[in-house]
N, C-alpha and C positions, 0 to 999 in steps of 0.2 A: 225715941221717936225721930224719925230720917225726914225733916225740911225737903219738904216734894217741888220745893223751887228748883236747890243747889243740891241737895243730896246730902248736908251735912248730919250729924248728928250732935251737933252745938247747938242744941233747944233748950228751952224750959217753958213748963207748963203755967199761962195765967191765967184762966180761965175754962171752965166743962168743954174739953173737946177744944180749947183753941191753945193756939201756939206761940213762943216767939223764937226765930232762928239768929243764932248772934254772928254765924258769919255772915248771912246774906242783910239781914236788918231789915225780917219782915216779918209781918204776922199773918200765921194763919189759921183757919179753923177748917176742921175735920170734919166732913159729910159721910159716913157711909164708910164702908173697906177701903175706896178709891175716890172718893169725892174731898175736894176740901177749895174753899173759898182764900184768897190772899188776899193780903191789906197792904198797902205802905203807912206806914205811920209819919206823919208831917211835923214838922217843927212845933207843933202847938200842940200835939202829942192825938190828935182825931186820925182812926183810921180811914183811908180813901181805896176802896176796892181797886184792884188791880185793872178790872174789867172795865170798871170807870173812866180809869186814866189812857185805857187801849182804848174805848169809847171818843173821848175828847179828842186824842193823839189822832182818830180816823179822822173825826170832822174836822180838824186844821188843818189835816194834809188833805181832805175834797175842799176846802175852802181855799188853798193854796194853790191846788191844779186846776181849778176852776170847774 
């Protein structure tokens, strides 16, 4: 299985359909032929969707530019 972040093929399987990538140090879960959802995994070991953190990341930079 090829990490659809970095491209590596340094994964292993933890779960139905989800992944963890050891070079980039992410987890993700497979959707489909071409679907797959990322996580970061955080110091207290809870996954936080990637999409989340691009979420948050927009609204501090509009809360920043005014």
């Amino acid at each position: 299985m090829h990490c659809p972040l970095c491209g590596s093929i340094d994964t292993g399987k933890v779960g139905t359909e989800q992944y963890y990538c050891w070079n980039c140090l992410h987890e993700f879960a497979m959707q489909g032929q071409e679907g797959f959802t990322a996580y970061y995994v955080d110091e207290e070991g809870t996954l936080v969707s990637l999409n989340e953190l691009a979420q948050d990341g927009q609204a501090v930079e509009e809360n920043l530019l005014g």
